[in-house]
Backbone bond lengths (Angstrom), bond angles and torsions (degrees), N, CA, C in turn:
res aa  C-N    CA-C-N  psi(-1)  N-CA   C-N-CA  omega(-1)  CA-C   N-CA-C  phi
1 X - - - 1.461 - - 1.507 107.63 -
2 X 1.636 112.90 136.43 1.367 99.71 177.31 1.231 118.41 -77.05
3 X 1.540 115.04 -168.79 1.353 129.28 179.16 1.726 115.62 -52.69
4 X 1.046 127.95 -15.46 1.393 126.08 -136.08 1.524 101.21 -163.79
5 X 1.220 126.58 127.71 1.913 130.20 163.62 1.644 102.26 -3.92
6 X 1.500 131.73 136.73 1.442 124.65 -172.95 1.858 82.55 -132.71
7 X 1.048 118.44 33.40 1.502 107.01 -176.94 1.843 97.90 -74.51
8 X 1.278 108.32 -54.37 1.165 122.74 -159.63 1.908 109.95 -79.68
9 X 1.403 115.67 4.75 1.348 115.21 -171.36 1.575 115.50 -81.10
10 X 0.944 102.99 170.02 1.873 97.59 177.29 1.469 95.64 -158.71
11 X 1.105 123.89 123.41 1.293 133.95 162.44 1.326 119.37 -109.70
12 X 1.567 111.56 126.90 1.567 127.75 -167.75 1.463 107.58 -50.51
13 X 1.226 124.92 128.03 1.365 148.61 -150.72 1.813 106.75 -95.81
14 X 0.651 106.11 112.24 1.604 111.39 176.38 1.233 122.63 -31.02
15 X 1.730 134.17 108.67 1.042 121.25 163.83 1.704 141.52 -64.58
16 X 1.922 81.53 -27.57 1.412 81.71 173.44 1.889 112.70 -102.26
17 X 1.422 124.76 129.06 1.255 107.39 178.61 1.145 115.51 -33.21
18 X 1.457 116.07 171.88 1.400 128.21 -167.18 1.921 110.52 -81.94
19 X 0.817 93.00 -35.43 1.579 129.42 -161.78 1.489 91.42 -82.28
20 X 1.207 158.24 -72.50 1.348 167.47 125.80 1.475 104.04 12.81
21 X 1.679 113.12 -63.54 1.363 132.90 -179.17 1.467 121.60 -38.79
22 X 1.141 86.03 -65.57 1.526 117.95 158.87 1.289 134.60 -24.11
23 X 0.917 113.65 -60.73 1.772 137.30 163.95 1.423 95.93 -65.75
24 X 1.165 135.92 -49.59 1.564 128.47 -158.56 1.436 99.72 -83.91
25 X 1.155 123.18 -33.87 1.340 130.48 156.10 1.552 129.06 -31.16
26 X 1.527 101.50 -64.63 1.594 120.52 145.99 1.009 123.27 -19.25
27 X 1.118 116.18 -68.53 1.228 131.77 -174.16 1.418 128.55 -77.19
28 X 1.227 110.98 -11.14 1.486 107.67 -166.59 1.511 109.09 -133.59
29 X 1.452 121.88 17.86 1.785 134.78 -149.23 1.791 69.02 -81.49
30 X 1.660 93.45 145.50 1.730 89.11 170.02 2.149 88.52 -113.83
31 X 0.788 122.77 -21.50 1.673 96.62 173.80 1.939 107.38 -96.98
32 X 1.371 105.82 111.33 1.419 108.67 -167.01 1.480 104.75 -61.90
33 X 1.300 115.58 -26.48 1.630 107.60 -156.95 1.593 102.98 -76.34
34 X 1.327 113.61 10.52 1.364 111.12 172.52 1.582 121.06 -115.05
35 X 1.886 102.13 17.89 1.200 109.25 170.06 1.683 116.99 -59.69
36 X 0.967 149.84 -12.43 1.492 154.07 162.13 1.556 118.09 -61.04
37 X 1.577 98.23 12.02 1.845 99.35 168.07 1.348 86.69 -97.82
38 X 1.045 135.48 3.29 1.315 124.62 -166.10 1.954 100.29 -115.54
39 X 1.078 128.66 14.03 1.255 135.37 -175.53 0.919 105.18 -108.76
40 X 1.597 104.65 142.14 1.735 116.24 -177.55 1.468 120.76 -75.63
41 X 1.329 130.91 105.22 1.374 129.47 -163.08 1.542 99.73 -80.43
42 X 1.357 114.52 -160.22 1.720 121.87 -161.99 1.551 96.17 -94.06
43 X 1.573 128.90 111.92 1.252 137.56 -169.54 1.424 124.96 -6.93
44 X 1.910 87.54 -53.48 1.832 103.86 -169.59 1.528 103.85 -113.20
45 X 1.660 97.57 50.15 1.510 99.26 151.50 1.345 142.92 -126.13
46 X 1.252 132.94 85.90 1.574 126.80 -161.78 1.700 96.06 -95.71
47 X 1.493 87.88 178.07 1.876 107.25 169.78 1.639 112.81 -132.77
48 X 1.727 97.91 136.86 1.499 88.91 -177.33 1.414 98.09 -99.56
49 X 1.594 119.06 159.89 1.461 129.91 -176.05 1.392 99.03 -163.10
50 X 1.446 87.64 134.80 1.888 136.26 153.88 1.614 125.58 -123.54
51 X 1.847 77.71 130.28 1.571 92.91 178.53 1.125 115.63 -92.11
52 X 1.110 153.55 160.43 1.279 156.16 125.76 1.472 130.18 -86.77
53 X 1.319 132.66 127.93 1.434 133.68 -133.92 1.397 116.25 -138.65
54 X 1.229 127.11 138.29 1.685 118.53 164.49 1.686 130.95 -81.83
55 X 1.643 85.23 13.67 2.202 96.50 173.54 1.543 84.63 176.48
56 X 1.194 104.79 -154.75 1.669 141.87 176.35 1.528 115.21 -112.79
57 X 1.249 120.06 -1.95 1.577 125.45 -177.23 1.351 112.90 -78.28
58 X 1.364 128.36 90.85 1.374 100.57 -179.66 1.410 120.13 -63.67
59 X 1.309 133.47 -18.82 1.309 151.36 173.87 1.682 109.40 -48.44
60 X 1.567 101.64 -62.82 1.501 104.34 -165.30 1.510 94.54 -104.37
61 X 0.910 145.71 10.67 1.772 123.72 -140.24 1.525 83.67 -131.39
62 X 1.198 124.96 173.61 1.672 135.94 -174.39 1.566 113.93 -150.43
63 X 1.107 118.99 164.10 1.673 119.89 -170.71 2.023 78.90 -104.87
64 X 1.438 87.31 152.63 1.268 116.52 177.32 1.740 111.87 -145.33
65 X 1.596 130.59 14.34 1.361 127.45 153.56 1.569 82.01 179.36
66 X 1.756 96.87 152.38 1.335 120.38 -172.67 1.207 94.34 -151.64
67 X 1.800 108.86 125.83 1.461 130.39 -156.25 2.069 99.00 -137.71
68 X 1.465 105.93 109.46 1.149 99.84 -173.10 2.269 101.50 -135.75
69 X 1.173 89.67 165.60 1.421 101.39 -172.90 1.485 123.45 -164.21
70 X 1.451 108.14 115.93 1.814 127.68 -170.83 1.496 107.65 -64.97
71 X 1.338 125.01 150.68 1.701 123.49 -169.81 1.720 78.57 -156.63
72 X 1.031 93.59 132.63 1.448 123.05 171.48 1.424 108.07 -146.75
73 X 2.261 83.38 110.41 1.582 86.75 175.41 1.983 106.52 71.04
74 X 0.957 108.05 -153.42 1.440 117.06 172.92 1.499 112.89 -105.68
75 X 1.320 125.91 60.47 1.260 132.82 -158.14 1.316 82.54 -167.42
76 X 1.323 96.78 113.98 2.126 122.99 166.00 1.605 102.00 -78.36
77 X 1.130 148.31 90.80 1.568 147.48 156.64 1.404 103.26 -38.69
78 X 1.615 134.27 75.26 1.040 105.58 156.61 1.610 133.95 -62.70
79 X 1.123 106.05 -22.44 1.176 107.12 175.41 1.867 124.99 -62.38
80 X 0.821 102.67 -35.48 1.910 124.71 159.36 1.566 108.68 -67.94
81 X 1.337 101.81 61.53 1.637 99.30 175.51 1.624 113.50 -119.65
82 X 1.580 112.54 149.57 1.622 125.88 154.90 0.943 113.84 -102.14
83 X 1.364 119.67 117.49 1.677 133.08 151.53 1.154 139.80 -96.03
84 X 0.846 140.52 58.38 1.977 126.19 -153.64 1.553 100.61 -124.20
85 X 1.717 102.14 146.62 1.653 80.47 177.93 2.136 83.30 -120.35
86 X 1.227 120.82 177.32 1.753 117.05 -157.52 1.564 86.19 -129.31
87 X 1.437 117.53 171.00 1.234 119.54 164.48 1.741 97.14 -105.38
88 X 1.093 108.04 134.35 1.582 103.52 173.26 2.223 102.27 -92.24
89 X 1.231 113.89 165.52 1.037 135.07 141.93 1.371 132.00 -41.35
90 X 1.087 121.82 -47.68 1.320 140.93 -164.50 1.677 107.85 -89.90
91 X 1.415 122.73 155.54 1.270 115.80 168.82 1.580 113.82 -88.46
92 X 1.747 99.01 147.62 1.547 105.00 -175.00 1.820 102.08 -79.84
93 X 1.461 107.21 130.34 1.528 84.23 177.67 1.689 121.61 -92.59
94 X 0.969 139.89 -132.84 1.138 129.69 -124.38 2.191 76.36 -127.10
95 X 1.015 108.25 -49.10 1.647 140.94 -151.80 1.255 81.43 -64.66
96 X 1.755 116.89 -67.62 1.600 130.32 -163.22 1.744 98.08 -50.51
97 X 1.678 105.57 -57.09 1.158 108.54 -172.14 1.061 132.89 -27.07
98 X 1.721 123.68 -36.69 1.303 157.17 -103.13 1.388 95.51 -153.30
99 X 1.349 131.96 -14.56 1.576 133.63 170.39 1.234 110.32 -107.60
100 X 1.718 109.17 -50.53 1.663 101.40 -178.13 1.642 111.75 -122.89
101 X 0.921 104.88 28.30 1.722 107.87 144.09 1.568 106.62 69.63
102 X 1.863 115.35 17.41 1.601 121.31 -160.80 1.732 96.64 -109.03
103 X 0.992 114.32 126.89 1.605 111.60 173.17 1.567 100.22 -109.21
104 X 1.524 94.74 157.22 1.967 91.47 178.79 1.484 115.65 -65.44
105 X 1.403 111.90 -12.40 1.213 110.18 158.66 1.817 151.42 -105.45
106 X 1.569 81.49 37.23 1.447 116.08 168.14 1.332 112.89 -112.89
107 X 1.340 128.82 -29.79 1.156 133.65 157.57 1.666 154.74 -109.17
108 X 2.202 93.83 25.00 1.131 119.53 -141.11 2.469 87.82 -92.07
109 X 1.455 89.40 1.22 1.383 102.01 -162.47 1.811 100.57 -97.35
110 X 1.256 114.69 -10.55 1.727 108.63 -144.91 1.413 89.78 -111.83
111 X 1.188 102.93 -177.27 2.112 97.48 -169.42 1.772 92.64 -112.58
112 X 1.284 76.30 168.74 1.546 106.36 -172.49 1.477 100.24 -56.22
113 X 1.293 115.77 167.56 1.789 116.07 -175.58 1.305 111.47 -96.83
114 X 1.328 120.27 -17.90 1.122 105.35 152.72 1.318 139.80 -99.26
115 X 1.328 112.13 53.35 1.413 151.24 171.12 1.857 109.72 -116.60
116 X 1.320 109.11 -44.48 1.308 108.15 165.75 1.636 121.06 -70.91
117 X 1.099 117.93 -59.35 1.079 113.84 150.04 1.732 135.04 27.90
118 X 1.176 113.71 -91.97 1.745 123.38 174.23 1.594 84.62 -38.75
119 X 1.670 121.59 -68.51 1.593 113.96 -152.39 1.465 112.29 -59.28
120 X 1.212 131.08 -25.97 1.338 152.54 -165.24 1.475 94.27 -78.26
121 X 0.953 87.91 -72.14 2.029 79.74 -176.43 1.208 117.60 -61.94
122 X 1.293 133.00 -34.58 1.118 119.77 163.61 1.331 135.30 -93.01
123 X 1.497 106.82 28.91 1.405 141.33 136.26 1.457 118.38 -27.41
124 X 1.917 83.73 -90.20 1.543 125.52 -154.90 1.238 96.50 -87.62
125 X 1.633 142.45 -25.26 1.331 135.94 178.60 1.509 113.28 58.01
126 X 1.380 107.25 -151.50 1.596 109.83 158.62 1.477 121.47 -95.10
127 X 1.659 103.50 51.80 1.902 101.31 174.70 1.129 114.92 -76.04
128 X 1.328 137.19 163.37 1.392 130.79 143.57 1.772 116.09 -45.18
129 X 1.135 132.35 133.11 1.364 133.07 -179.06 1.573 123.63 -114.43
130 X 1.508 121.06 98.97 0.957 136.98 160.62 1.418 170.58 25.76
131 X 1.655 143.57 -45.76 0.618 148.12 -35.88 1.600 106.61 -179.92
132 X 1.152 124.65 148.01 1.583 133.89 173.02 2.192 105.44 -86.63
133 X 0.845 102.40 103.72 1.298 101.56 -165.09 1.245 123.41 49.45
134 X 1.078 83.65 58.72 2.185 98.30 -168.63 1.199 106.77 -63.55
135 X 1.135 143.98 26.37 1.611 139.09 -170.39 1.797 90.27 -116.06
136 X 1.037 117.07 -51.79 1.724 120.05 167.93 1.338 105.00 -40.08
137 X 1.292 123.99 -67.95 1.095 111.09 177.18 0.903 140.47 -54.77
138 X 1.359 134.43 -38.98 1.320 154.37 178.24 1.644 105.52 -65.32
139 X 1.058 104.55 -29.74 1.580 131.59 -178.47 1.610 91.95 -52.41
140 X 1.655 106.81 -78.40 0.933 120.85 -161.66 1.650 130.71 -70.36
141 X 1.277 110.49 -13.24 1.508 143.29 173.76 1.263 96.71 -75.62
142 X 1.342 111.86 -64.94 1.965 122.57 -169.56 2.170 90.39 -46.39
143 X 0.863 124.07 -34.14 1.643 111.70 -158.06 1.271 99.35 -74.05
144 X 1.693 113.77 -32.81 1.577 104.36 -172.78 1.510 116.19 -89.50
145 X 1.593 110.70 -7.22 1.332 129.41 -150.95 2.030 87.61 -90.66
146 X 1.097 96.78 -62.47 1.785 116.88 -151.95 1.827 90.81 -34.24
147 X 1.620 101.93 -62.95 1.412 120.86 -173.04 1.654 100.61 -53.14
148 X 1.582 128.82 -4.69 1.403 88.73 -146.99 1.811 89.47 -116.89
149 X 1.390 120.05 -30.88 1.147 155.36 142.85 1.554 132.81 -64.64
150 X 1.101 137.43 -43.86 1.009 154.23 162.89 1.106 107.30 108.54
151 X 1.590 137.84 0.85 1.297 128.09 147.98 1.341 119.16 -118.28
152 X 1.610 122.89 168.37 1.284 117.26 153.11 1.531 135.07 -76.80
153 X 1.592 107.33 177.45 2.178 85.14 -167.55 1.350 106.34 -80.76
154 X 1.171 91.47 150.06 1.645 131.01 -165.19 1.665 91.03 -86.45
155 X 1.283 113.73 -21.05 1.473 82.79 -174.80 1.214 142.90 -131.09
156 X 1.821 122.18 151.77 1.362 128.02 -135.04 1.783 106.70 -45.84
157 X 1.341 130.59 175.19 0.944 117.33 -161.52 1.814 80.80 -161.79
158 X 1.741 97.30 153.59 1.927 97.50 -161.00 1.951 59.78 -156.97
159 X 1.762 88.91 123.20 1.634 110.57 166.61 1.322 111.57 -98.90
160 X 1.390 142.97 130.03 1.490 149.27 163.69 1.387 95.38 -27.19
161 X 1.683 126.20 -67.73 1.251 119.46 -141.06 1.010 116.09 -67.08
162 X 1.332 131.45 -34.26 1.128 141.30 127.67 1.515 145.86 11.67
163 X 1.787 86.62 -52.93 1.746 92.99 -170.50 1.636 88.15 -93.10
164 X 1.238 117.21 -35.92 1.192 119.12 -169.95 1.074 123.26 -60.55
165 X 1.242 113.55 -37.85 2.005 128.22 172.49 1.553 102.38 -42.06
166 X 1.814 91.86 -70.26 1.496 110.29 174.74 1.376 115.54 -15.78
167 X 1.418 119.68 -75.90 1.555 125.94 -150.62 1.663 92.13 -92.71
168 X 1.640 138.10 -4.05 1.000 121.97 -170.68 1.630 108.91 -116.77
169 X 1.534 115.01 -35.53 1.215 124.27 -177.19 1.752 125.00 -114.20
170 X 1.460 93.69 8.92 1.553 102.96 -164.20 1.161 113.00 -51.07
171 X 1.846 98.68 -54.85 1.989 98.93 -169.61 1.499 76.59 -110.14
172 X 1.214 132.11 84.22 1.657 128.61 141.51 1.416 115.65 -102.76
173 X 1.466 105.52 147.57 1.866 103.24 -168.91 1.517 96.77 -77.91
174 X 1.710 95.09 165.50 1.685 101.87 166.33 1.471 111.35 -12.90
175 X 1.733 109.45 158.32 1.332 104.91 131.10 1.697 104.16 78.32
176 X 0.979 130.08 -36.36 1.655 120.10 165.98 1.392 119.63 -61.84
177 X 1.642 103.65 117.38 1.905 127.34 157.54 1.388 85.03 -12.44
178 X 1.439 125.41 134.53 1.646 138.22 147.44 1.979 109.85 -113.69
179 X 1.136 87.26 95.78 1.892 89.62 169.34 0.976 103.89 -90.99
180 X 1.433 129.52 147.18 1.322 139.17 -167.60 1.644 107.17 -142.74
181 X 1.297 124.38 3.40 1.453 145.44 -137.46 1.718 85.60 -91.38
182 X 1.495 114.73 132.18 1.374 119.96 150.74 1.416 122.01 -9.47
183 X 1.920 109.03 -67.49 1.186 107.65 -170.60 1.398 138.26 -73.83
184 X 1.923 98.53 -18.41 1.170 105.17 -160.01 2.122 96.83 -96.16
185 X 1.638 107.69 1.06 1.213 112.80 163.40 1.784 110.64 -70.21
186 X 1.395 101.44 -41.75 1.438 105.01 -169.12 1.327 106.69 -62.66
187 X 1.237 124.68 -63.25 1.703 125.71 145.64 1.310 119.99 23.89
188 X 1.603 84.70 -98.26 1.717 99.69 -170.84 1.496 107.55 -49.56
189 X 1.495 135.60 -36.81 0.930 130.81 -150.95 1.612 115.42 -127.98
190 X 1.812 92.74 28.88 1.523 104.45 156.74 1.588 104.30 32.85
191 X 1.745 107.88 66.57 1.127 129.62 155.06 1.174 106.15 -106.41
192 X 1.565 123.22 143.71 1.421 125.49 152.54 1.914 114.73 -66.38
193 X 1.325 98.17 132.44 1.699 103.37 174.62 1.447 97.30 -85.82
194 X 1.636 113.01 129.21 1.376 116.72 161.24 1.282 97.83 -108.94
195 X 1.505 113.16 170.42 1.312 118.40 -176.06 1.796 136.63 -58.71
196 X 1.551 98.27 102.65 1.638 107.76 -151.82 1.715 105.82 -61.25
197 X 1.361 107.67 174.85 1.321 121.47 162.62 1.813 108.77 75.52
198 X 1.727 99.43 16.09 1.832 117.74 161.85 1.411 86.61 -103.31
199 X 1.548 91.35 149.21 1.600 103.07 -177.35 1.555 90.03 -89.95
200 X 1.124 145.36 -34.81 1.461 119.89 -174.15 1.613 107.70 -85.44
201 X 1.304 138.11 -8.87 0.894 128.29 176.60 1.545 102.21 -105.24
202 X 0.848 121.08 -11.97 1.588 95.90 146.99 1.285 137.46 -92.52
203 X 1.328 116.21 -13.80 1.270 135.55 176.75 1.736 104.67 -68.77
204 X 1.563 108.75 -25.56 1.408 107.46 -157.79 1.944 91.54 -93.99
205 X 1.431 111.40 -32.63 1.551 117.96 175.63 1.531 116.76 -59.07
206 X 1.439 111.78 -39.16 1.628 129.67 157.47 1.268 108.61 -44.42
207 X 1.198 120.32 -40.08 1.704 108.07 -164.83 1.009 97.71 -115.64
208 X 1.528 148.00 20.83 1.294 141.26 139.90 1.823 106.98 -86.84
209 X 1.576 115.32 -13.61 1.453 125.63 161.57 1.430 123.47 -31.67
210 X 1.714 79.76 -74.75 1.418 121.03 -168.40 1.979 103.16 -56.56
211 X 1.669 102.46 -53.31 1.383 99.02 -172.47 1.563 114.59 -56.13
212 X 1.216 110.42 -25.83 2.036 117.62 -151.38 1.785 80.71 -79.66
213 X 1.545 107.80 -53.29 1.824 111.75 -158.26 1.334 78.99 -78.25
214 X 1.011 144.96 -139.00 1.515 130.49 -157.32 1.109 129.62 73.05
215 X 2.059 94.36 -96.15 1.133 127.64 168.98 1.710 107.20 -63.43
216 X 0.921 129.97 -52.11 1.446 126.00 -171.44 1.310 99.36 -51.95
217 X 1.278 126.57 -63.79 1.384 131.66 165.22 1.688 111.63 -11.32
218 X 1.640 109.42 -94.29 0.964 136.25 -179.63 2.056 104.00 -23.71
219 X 1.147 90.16 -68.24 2.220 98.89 172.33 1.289 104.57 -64.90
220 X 1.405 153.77 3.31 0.960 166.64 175.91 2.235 92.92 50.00
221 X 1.148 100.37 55.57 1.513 100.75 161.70 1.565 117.69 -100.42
222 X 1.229 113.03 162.46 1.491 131.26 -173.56 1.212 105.50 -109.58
223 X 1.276 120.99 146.74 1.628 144.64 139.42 1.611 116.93 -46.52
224 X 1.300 108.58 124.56 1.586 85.52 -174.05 1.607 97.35 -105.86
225 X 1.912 96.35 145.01 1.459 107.54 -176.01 1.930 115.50 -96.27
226 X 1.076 95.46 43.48 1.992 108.09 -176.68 0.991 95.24 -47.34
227 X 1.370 124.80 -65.36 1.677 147.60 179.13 1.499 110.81 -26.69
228 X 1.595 112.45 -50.02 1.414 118.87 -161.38 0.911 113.16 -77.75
229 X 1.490 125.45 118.92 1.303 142.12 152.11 1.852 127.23 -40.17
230 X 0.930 123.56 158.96 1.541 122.27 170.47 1.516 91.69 -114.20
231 X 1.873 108.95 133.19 1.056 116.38 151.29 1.652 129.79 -69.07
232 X 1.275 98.67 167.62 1.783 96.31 -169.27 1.599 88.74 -92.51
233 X 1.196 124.75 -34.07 1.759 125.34 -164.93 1.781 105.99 -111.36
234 X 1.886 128.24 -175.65 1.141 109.85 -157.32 1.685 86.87 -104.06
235 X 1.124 105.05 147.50 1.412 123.50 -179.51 1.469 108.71 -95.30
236 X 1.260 125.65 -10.62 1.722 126.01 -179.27 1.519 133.83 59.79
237 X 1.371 89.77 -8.33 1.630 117.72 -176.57 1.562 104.71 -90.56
């Protein structure tokens, strides 16, 4: 999750399918020894990940801590954890400051991210990857990644908001309020909130997400929408 509310974000949508990508990816990685993103890991294993950020730009903006966590099966590995926080280039502004609590001089000591990097990927491997609007992230990873490897990650990626819509708003009639908000996920699904806007503690709330919708999934149970209001106008959702 980034630094900042992601209700309102949009990240440019892939022209080429993913799946297509992929293969060309294959094919074209210019540092080989990182062909093993491309290996089939153990079915029921993904990784959850949070970035932490100096804006919403993927253009100008930089990661400044990357918070990730292995789930096997319905089993959170805490012990299988990434923590690192990076010094970015860029100045932290005032706004960022003010969400995740990082001054440039908390992180004026730590190395550049693409120094973290090598460990990170060979982290996350070829898992499925995680995530609270995980496309931001991935977004933002891909900028340091593309240059560093010669491709971006290859690998598949399953967003919370997503699953959550699914099991909460799927068969809802017209016209029903859709919250999609971090908190009001944590909510429904009688998570404890630890202190947001840490990339491992949100990364670690993600993958207690992922496990609850999952399983709900899997029993084919619902979210119940008591809560949800009907709008008076069309919501498009």
């Amino acid at each position: 999750m980034s630094s900042f509310a992601i209700t309102s974000i949009s990240v440019s949508s892939d022209v080429i399918p993913r799946a297509i990508k992929r293969l060309f990816h294959q094919a074209s990685i210019g540092d080989q020894s990182y062909r093993f993103m491309f290996k089939r890991e153990p079915a029921d294993e993904v990784v959850a990940i949070d970035c932490e950020t100096t804006g919403l730009n993927v253009r100008t903006d930089e990661i400044i801590s990357i918070g990730a966590i292995k789930i096997r099966g319905n089993r959170i590995l805490t012990s299988e954890r990434f923590e690192r926080a990076a010094r970015p280039d860029a100045s932290i502004g005032a706004d960022a400051i003010k969400i995740h609590r990082l001054r440039r001089v908390d992180v004026e000591h730590e190395a550049p991210i693409r120094k973290l990097l090598p460990d990170f990927l060979h982290f996350v491997g070829g898992r499925p990857l995680v995530g609270y609007y995980v496309d931001f992230d991935i977004a933002m990873l891909d900028k340091y990644i593309l240059p560093f490897i010669g491709i971006e990650l290859p690998n598949p990626r399953i967003d919370i908001s997503n699953l959550y819509y699914e099991r909460k708003y799927g068969n809802a009639p017209p016209n029903v309020a859709i919250d999609l908000s971090f908190s009001a996920i944590l909510a429904d699904l009688q998570i404890p909130s630890l202190p947001q806007h840490d990339a491992f503690n949100d990364a670690l709330m993600t993958a207690m997400m992922y496990v609850i919708l999952r399983d709900k999934k899997k029993r084919g149970m619902r979210i119940s929408r008591s809560n949800s209001q009907a709008v008076l106008y069309p919501t498009g959702a």
